[in-house]
Structure formats: structure tokens, C-alpha cells
C-alpha positions in Angstrom: 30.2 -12.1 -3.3 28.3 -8.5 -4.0 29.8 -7.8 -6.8 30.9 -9.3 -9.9 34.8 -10.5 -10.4 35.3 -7.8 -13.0 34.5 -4.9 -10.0 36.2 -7.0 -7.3 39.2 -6.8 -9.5 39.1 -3.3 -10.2 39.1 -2.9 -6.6 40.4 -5.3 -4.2 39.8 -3.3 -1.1 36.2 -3.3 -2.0 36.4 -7.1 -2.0 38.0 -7.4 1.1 35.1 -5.3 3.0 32.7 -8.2 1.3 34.2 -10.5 2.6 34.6 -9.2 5.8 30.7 -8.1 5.8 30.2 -11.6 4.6 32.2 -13.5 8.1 29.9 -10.9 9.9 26.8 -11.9 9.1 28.1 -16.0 9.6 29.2 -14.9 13.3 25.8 -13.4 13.8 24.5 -16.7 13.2 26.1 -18.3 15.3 26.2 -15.4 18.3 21.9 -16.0 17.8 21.8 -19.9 19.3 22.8 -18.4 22.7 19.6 -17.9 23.6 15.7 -18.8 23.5 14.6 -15.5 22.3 17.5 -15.4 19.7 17.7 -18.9 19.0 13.8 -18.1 18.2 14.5 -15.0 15.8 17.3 -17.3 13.6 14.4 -20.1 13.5 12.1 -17.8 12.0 14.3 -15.3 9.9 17.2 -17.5 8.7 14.9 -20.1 7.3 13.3 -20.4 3.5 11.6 -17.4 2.3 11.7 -14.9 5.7 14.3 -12.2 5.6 17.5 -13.5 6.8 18.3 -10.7 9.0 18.3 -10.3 12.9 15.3 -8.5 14.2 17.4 -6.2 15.9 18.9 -4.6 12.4 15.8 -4.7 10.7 13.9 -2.0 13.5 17.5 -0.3 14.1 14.9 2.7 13.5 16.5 5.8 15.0 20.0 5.3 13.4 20.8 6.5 9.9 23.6 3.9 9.1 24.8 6.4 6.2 25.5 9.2 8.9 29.0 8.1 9.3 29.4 8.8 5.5 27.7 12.0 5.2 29.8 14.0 2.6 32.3 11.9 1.1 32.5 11.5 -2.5 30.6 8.7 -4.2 33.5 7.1 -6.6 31.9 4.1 -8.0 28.2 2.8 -7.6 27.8 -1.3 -8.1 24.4 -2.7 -9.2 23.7 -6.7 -7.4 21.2 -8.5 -8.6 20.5 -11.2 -6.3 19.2 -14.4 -7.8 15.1 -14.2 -6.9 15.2 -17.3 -5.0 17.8 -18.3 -2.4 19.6 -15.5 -1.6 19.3 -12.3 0.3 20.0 -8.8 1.2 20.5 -10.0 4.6 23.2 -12.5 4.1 25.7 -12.1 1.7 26.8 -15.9 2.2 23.9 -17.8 1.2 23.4 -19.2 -1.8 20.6 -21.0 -3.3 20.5 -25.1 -4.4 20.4 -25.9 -7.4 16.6 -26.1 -8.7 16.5 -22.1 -7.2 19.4 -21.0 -9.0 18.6 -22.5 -12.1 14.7 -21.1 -11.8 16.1 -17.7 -10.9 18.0 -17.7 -14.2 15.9 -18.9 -16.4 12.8 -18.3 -15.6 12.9 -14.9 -14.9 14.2 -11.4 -16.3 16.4 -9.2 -14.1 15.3 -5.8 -13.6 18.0 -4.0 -16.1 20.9 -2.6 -14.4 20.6 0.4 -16.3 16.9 0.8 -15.4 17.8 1.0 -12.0 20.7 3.6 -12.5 18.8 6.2 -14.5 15.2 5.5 -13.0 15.4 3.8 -9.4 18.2 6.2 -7.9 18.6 9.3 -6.2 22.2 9.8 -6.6 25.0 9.7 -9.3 28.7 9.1 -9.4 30.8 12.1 -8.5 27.7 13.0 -5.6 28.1 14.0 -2.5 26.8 11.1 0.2 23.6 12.3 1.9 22.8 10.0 4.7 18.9 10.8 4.6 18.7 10.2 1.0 20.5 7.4 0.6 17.9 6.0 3.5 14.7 7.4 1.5 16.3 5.1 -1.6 16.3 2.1 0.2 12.5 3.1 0.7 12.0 3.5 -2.4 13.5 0.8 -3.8 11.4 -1.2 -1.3 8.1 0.4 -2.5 8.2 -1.0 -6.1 6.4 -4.1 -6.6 9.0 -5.7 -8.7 11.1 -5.7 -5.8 10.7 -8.0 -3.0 13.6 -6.2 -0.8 17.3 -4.0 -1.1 19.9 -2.8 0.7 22.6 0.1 0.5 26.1 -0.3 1.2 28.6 2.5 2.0 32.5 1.1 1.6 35.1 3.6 2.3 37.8 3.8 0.0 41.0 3.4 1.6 43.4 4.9 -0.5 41.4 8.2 -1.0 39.9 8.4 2.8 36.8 11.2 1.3 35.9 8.7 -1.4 33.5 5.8 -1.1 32.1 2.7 -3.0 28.0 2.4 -3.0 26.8 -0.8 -3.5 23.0 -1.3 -4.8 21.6 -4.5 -3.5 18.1 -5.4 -5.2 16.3 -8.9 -5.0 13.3 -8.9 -7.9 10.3 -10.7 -7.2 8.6 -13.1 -9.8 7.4 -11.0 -12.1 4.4 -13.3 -14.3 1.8 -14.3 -12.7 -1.2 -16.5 -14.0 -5.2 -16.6 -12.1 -7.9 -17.7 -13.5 -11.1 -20.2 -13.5 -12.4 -23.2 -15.1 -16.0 -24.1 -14.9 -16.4 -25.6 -18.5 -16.5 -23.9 -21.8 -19.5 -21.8 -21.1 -18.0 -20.1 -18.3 -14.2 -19.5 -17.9 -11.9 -16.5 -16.4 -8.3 -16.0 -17.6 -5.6 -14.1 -16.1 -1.6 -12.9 -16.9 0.4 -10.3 -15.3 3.9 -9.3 -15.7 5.1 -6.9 -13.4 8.3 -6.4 -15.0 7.9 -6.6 -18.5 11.6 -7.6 -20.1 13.2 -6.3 -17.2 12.1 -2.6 -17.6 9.9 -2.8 -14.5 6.8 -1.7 -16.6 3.6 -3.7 -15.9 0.9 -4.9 -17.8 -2.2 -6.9 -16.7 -4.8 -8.5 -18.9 -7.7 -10.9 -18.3 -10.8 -12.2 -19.6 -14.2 -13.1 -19.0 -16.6 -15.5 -20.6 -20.1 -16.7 -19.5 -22.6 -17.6 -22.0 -25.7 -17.3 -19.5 -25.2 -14.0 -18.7 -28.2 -11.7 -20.2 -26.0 -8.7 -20.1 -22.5 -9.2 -21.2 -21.0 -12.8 -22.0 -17.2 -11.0 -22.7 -15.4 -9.0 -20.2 -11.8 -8.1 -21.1 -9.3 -5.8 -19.3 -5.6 -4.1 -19.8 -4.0 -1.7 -17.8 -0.3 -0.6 -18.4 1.6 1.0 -16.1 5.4 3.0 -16.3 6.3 2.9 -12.7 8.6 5.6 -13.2 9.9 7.8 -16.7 13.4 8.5 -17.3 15.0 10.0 -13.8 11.4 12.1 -13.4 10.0 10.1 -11.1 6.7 10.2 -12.8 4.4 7.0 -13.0 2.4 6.3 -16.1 -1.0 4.4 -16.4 -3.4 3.9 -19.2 -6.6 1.8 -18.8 -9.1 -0.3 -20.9 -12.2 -1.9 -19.6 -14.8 -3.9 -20.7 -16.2 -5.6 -18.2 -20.1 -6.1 -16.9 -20.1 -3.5 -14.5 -18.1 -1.6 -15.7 -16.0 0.4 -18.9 -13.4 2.2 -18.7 -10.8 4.1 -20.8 -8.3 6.2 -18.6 -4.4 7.7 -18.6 -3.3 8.8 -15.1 0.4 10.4 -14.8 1.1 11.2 -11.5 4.2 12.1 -8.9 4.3 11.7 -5.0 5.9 13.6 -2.7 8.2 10.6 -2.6 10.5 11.5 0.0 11.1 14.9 2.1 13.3 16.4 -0.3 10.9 16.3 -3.3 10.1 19.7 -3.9 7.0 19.4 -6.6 4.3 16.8 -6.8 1.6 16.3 -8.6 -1.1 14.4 -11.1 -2.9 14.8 -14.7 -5.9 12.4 -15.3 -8.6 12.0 -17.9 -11.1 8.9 -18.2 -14.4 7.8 -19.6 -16.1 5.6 -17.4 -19.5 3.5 -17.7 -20.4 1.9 -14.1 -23.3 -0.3 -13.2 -23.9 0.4 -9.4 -25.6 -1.8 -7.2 -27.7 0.1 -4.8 -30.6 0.0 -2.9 -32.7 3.1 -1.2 -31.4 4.2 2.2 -35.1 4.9 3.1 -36.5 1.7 1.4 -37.7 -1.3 2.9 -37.0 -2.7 -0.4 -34.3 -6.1 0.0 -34.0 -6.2 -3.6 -31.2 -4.4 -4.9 -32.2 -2.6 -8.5 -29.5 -1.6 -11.0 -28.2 2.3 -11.6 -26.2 2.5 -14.9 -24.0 5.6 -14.8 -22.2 7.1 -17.9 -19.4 9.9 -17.3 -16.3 11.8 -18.3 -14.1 13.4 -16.2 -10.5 15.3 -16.0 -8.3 15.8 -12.9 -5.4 17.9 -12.5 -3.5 19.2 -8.9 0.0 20.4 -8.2 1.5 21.0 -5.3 4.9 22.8 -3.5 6.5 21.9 -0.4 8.5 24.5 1.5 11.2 23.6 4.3 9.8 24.0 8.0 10.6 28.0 8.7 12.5 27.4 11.8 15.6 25.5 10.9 16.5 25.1 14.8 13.2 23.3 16.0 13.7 19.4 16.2 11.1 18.5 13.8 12.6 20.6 11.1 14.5 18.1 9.2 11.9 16.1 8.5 8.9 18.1 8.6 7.6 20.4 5.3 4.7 23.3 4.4 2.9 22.2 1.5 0.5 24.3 -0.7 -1.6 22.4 -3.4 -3.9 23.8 -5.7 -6.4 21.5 -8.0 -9.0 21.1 -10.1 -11.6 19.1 -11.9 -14.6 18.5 -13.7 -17.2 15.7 -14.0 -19.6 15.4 -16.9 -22.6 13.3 -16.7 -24.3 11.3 -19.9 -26.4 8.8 -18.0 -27.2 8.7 -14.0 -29.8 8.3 -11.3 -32.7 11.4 -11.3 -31.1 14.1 -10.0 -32.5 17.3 -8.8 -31.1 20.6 -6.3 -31.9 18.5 -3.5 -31.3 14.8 -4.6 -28.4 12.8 -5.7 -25.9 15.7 -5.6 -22.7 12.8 -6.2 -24.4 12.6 -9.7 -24.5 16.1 -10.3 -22.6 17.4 -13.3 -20.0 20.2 -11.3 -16.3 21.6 -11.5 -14.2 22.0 -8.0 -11.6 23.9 -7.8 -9.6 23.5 -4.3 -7.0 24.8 -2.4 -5.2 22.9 0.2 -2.0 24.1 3.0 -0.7 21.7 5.1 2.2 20.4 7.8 3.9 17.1 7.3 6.5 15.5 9.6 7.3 12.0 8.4 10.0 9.8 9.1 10.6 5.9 8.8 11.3 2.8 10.8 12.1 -0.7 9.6 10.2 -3.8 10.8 8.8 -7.3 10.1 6.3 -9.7 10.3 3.2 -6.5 9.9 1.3 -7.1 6.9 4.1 -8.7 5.3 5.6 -12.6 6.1 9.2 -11.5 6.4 10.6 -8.7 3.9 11.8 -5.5 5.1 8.5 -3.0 5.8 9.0 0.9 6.5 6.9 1.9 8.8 5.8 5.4 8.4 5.9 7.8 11.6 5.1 11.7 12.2 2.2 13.8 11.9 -0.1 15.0 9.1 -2.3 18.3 9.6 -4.1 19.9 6.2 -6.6 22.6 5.7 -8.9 22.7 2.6 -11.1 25.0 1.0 -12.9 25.7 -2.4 -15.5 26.0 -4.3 -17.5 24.3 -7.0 -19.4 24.7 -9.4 -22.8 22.8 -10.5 -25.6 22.3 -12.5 -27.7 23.6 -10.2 -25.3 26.6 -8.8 -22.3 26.9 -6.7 -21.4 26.2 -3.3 -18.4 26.3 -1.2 -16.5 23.4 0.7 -14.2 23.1 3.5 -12.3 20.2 5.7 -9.6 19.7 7.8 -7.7 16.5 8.2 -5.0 15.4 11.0 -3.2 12.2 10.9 -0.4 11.0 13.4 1.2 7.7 14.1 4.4 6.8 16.5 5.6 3.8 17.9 4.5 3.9 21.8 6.8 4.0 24.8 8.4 0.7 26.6 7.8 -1.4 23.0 4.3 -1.4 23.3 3.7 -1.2 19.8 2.1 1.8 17.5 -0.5 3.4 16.6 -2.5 5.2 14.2 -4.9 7.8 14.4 -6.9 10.1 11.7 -9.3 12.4 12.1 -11.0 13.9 8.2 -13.8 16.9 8.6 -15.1 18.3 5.3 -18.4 19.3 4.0 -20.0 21.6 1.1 -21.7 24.0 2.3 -24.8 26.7 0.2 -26.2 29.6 2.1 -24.8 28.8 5.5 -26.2 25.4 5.7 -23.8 22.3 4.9 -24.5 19.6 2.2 -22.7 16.2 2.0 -20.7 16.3 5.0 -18.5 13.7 6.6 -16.8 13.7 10.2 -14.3 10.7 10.3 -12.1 9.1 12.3 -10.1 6.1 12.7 -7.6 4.6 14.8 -5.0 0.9 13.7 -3.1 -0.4 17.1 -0.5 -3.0 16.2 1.6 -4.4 19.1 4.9 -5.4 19.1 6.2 -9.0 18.2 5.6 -11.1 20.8 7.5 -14.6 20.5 6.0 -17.5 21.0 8.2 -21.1 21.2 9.7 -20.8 17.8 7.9 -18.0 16.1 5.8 -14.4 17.0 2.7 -13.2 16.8 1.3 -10.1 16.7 -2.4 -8.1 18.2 -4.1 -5.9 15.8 -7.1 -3.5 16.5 -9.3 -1.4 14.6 -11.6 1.3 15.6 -13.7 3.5 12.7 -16.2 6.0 13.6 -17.7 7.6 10.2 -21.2 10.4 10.4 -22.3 11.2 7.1 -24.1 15.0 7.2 -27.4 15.7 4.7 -26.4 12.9 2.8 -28.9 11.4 0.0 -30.8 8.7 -0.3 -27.8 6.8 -2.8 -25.3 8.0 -1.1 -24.3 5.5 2.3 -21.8 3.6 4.5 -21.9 -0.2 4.0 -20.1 -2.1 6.4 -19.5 -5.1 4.8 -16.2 -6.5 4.2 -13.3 -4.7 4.7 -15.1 -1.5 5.9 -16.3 -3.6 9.1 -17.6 -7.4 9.0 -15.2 -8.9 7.1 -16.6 -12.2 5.1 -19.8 -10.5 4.2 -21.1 -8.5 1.5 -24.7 -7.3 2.4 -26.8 -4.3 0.8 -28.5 -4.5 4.1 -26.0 -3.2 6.6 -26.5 0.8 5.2 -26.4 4.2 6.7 -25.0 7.0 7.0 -23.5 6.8 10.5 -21.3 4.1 11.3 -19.2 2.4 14.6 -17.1 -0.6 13.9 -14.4 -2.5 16.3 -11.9 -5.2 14.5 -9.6 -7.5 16.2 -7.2 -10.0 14.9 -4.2 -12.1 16.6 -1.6 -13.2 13.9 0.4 -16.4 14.5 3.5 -16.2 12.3 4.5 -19.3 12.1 8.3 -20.9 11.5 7.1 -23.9 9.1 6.4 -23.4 5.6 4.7 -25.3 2.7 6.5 -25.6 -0.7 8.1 -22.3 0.1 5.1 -20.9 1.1 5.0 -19.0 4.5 1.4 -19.8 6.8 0.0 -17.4 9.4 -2.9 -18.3 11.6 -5.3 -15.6 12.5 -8.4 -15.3 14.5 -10.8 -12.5 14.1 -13.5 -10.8 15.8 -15.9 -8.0 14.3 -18.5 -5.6 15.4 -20.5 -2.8 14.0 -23.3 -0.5 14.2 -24.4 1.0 11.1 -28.0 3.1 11.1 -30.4 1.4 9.1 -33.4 3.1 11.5 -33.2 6.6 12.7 -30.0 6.3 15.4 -27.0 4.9 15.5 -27.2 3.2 19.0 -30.7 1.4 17.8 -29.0 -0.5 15.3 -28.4 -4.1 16.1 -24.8 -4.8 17.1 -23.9 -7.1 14.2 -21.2 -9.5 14.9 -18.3 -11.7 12.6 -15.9 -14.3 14.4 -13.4 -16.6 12.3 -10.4 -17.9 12.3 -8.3 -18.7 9.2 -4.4 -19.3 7.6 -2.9 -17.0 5.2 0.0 -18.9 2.9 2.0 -16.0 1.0 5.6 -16.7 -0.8 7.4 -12.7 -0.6 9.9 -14.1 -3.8 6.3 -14.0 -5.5 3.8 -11.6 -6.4 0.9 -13.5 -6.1 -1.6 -12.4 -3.7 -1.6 -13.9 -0.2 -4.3 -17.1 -0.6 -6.1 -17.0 2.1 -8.9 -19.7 3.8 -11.3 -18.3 6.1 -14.1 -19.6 8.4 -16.6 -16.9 9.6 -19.4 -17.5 12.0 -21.9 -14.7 11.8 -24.9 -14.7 14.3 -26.7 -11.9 13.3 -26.2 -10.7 9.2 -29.8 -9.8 7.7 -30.3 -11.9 4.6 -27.4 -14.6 5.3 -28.7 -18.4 4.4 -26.8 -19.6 7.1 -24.6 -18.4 10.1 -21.5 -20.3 9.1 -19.3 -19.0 6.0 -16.3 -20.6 4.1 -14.1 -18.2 1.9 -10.5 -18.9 -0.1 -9.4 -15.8 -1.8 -6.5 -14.0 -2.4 -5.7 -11.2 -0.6 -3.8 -8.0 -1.2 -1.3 -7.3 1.3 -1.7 -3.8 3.3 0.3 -0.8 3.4 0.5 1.5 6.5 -0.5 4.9 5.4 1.8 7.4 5.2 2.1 11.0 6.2 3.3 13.1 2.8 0.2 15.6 2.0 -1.3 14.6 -1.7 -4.1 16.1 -3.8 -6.9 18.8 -2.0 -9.8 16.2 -1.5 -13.2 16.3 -0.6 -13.6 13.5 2.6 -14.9 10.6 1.3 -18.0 9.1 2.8 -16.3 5.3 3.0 
């Protein structure tokens, strides 16, 4: 059932459409063993912990299914919380055993029912029915990390035929989480997170370090609690305190997104004091050892921006497309930092910007599975991004002006060959007609389609990232270690300021799972130039290949664990060629297209 006894009683019809939805989704079943491709889909999506749902519904992307409901009433709106484990937005007929229903209730805080009324929704009883916002709240709803997925559900009344019943389905994810390490009493790492503190959805994560050999801190302790959103503003609190090794921080952040097309303002206050220890070496140095620059700083940051409806109401991107205008500012304040001088270090220079930004976005969602996550519901963003930014700012050493340009667009291709990405970021300072710190970027993330394989899918990624840093200094450089281009690596050695890297992985999703636990297979393949010497195409062409599972539980919020082999022919400094790593890694989000905060173009 979707709703408790109490609601089905006060409305029997309501009921009746349950149950009906209920047979549906048993039928479905049964309509998928017909054949291999189907019989395939069920395998892998009606099993354990992958969405129960047929492939076909989940990437029903062009349909609104509220559209048939635009502009009836909203009578009643029904909260379900399904139980954590066992169940599903996907089928209302499952239920879990035993152990899962007795760990779902006991072991774990619902999200309060109120929360999501007054903070979570974009409606109220008595409201008209909106087909696009009703979609953008499933989104949403999606987005939080104390959700793992939800559904909306528009039931006609029948007795009053302009009056409807809204059903909220919501599935919380395991909200405390524990990490940590154990070498012996000298040297220890403790974790806890909750991401839904007493059901309020707030979040708070703490953790400590000890190591008695270290010569420059032996205690490292961190906090950071976050307000994902306050009251029905939609604004997200964070506060910060760190005291770690490298670095100390105390920081408050409240900040609002352009969360769907209809928000009208957006926008973010920050303050922080931060104390860094950077690793670097020279960019012009021969030097492999890497020496230590301690930085000390404070720092404010405040933008807000307006979006506008597109000005022609009959063009066909109108609905979905929006003018923004965004105006911010900011100031850094430097205690302690590298030598600087008019012509050195300028990302240590004490300044104030102040920048401008207009901009297009046209953005729209589709559902699919099986991307970066191992079975929940993932909006994929699509539409276009184009934004113009100027400004000036204001340094110890006098003022100069900036100005960049970024476009962004990502679709699903013709005859289901996939999507893709692509982004293109210009931007540099510029004093007395010459430019300073510049940065020409551009990027672009293929991902094919599913493409079954026996029982389960697997999917081809690829990854293309041009970056040419412009007058940059000798501190300031691309690295392309890790997840900026040879993944399994971390090397000071692979510098520059220009920088050509190629990524490949094939994903095998497979249909078994361990203790709940969902595994993917992936093999990799890695290539970049970076220029260490004077040109980009004299650099070595250093290499990464590897292969690897991933085992990640969507019910949870623990961090995919991941277990990696990496074979690396050519990385300057590496002891040997082979490397092992287990880690956890954060699952990636697609970038979307809403325009945020004026921004200088990061050299990254």
C-alpha cells in the first residue's frame, strides 16, 4: 500500500487506484520474461538493491507524465516513506524480509514528514497542478543525499473530476556512517557522519586524526554542519571547522541555486578564515623535491543573480530556456603567502573583484540508469549554457580588468547513440592591453548507451580535456595526476601550464551482488601530455591502464569502495610500474546547465 489505512479510509477511491497501480507493476513483471533483452532488464533491475523499474520508464525522457493533470486542483497531498531497505519507488508490491524491515525500523530515522512538506516541496494543498514543477520536484527530491530515490503520483479524484490526490513517494538512504583507521595507538583516524540528523535532513560530519610521529601536528579534528535547506527558502546552510595538518579552516556559506527554471533569484554569502599548507614545486625548477608554502588568509564572497523568461514566448526553446544577470563581489586578504611582487605570484596577491556576468540557459532533464550510479533514478541534464563575464579588480599592486566567455551544451545523440558533453571556458585579466593569468579550456564526456550483455549492461565512457594556461606564474600549474588525467597517480612531476589528456573506461554492470552490495567491473586507459619543457607536443606521452571492481550499496551512503590495479609505463618518480589502490570513491554528477556565480576560469 502507498498510503497509510487511516488515508486509504478517508478515501477509498484513492486506494483502489493503488491497488490497481500495484497489479500494474506485477503484470509488468511478468510481460518482461518474453524476451532476452527484457528478460535481461528484470534480471538486473528487479533484483536486490537496483531500481525495480523497467528501463523503458526510467528514460521515458520526452513525456511529462503530470501533463495530463495540468490544472486540476491539488485536494490532498500523502507523504510515503518507504522502509530504506526492501522496497521501492518502482514497485509498490514488494516488500522487504524480515531482517530488512526490522533494520529499516529500528535502525534508522525517517526523514520527518513535516520536513518534507514545508522544506522539500514546491506545491501546497489548494495549488493548481503544474506538470513541469511537479517534474523539477521529483528532481529535487532526487538531488538530496538523504534520499536514495522518489516518485510523484497524480490520482484523480473521481467524485470532483478537477480535483486530484498527490502522493509523495520518498525512500531515505542510511543516514550514519562510520570510516576510519587503525594502525595502533600512536596512529589512528576516526570518522562519523549522519546525513540526516533525527530525521531533519541536516548533516553533520566529524573526524579525527592522531599520529604521534608527526613533527608538525599529531591532532587533526574536523566538523562541518550543513542545513540542506531553511524553512520553504530553499537556502542551504554550512558552517565549517578545521584543524587539520594542512589545513584550518573556520567558514559559514549560505547559498541558493537556480534550482529549477522557475526560480526567479539565486544566490550565495560566504566568509572564512583559512590557513593552507601547499605542496608545490617550481614550474621552472629542476628541483624533484617538493618544499612547503604555508598560506594564511581571509576572505568574503557575495553574488546575486536574476533570471528573466526567454523574450520570445513563441520560439520552442522558450519554456525551458532563461536570461540571467549576476552581479558579485569579493575580497581576499593575505596574512602569510609565497613572495609576491607586480609580476610574480599574482593568485597570492591581496585584491577585491567585482564581476558582472549575462547569460542564456536552456536546460531540461531526462531520467536514466546504470551512469555513475548502480541503479537509482539519475536526471540527466540536457540544453545549452552560454555566459559572458566582465569586471574588474582591484590589487595591491593596481587594478586591472578581466573578461571570459563560457559555453556548455550536452544532448542525447540521434539513433541511441548515447550523449555528450561539451564546454568550452575563455577568461583572462588583462593590464594595459596585455592579458595576465589567462586560461582557454575545453572539455568534452561521451557516454554511450546501455548496451546489454547476457544478463546485465555495460556502458563506454570517454574523456577529452584540453587546458592552455596564458602568463601564468611560476606556482601557478596544471597537474595531471589523478582525476585531472592519470588516474592512480599523484606526481608533483607531471606540471605545466598546457595540458592534453584522453580517458577511456568500459563499465560492466553486473547482475550479481555481494551482501547487498552491487559490483561493476571497469577497465581503463589514460593518456596525457602536460608541458614540463617548453611545448606541449615535446612532452612524453605518459600512459595509465588498469582494470578494477567498484562494490557500492545505493540504500547506503557510503562511498563506492573501490579496488584498482594500474600499470603505468612511463610516471617520473614511480618505484615501480605496477600500482594497487582500494579507496572509496565519490560518485559523479553530470554537470548541469543553470548559470551560477560570475567566475574567473579556473586554471584546473
Amino acid at each position: 500500500m502507498l498510503v497509510s489505512t487511516l488515508a486509504a479510509a478517508q478515501n477509498p477511491d484513492s486506494l483502489e487506484v493503488y491497488s490497481r497501480d500495484s497489479i500494474r507493476y506485477t503484470n509488468l513483471k511478468a510481460r518482461m520474461s518474453k524476451s532476452k533483452f527484457s528478460r535481461a532488464v528484470y534480471r538486473l533491475l528487479f533484483r536486490d538493491v537496483y531500481n525495480q523499474g523497467q528501463v523503458t520508464e526510467v528514460k521515458e525522457i520526452e513525456t511529462n507524465p503530470f501533463t495530463p493533470f495540468e490544472g486540476m486542483v491539488i485536494r490532498k497531498i500523502y507523504i510515503r516513506q518507504l522502509d530504506i531497505l526492501g522496497e521501492s519507488v518502482y514497485d509498490t508490491t514488494r516488500v522487504g524480509n524480515r531482517l530488512e524491515r526490522f533494520l529499516s525500523k529500528n535502525l534508522h530515522t525517517n526523514t520527518r514528514e513535516g520536513i518534507i512538506r514545508r522544506s522539500f516541496l514546491l506545491f501546497s494543498e489548494g495549488d493548481d497542478i503544474q506538470a513541469q514543477v511537479l517534474k523539477d520536484n521529483e528532481r529535487l527530491l532526487r538531488e538530496n543525499r538523504t534520499i536514495v530515490d522518489a516518485r510523484i503520483i497524480v490520482i484523480p479524484r473521481k467524485d470532483v473530476t478537477w480535483m486530484a490526490d498527490v502522493v509523495v513517494l520518498v525512500q531515505d538512504a542510511w543516514s550514519l556512517n562510520f570510516s576510519g583507521s587503525f594502525n595502533n595507538f600512536s596512529k589512528f583516524r576516526l570518522g562519523i557522519e549522519d546525513i540526516n540528523v533525527r530525521g531533519t535532513t541536516h548533516s553533520q560530519r566529524t573526524g579525527i586524526r592522531w599520529d604521534s610521529r608527526d613533527t608538525l601536528q599529531k591532532f587533526q579534528f574536523r566538523t562541518i554542519y550543513t542545513v540542506p535547506y531553511i524553512g520553504k527558502t530553499f537556502i542551504t546552510g554550512q558552517a565549517s571547522f578545521i584543524y587539520e595538518r594542512d589545513i584550518k579552516e573556520q567558514s559559514i556559506r549560505f547559498f541558493r541555486r537556480f534550482l529549477t527554471n522557475e526560480t526567479r533569484y539565486a544566490g550565495a554569502v560566504e566568509a572564512a578564515h583559512r590557513k593552507t599548507i601547499q605542496y608545490k614545486r617550481f614550474l621552472d625548477s629542476t628541483e624533484v623535491q617538493v618544499p612547503l608554502f604555508p598560506t594564511d588568509y581571509k576572505y568574503y564572497d557575495i553574488w546575486l543573480g536574476r533570471a528573466f523568461k526567454f523574450p520570445f514566448p513563441e520560439s520552442r526553446l522558450a519554456q525551458n530556456s532563461r536570461l540571467v544577470v549576476a552581479l558579485r563581489h569579493n575580497k581576499f586578504v593575505f596574512s602569510e603567502r609565497p613572495q609576491v611582487s607586480p609580476e610574480l605570484n599574482k593568485i597570492y596577491w591581496n585584491r577585491s573583484a567585482t564581476l558582472a556576468s549575462l547569460g542564456f540557459s536552456n536546460r531540461n532533464y531526462k531520467r536514466d540508469v546504470l551512469i555513475y550510479g548502480f541503479g537509482r533514478t539519475e536526471d540527466v541534464p540536457v540544453g545549452n549554457l552560454f555566459a559572458m563575464t566582465v569586471g574588474r579588480e582591484n590589487t595591491e599592486f593596481g587594478a586591472r580588468g578581466y573578461g571570459g566567455l563560457q559555453y556548455a551544451t550536452g544532448h542525447y545523440l540521434p539513433h541511441n547513440l548515447g550523449y555528450m558533453y561539451t564546454l568550452i571556458n575563455v577568461g583572462s585579466y588583462f593590464k594595459e592591453g596585455k592579458a595576465q593569468q589567462g586560461t582557454l579550456a575545453g572539455q568534452v564526456n561521451y557516454i554511450s548507451n546501455l548496451i546489454p550483455f547476457g544478463y546485465s549492461f555495460f556502458r563506454q565512457f570517454l574523456t577529452f580535456r584540453y587546458t592552455h594556461g596564458v602568463n601564468r606564474d611560476p606556482l601557478d600549474y596544471l597537474n595531471i595526476s589523478g582525476e585531472q588525467g592519470i588516474r592512480g597517480i599523484n606526481s608533483e612531476q607531471l606540471i605545466g601550464t598546457k595540458r592534453l589528456t584522453i580517458g577511456t573506461e568500459t563499465v560492466f554492470f553486473s547482475d550479481k551482488s555481494l551482501l547487498g552490495f552491487r559490483i561493476a567491473y571497469f577497465v581503463f586507459a589514460d593518456i596525457g601530455l602536460v608541458n614540463g619543457v617548453p611545448s606541449l607536443w615535446d612532452s612524453p606521452v605518459y600512459q595509465g591502464y588498469g582494470l578494477g571492481l567498484r562494490l557500492r550499496n545505493e540504500n547506503l551512503t557510503f562511498n563506492t569502495l573501490q579496488l584498482r590495479i594500474g600499470y603505468y609505463p612511463n610516471i617520473p618518480g614511480n618505484r615501480s610500474v605496477w600500482r594497487f589502490g582500494a579507496d572509496g570513491n565519490v560518485p559523479l554528477r553530470l554537470r548541469d546547465f543553470d548559470i551560477s556565480a560570475p567566475a574567473i576560469v579556473p586554471l584546473q
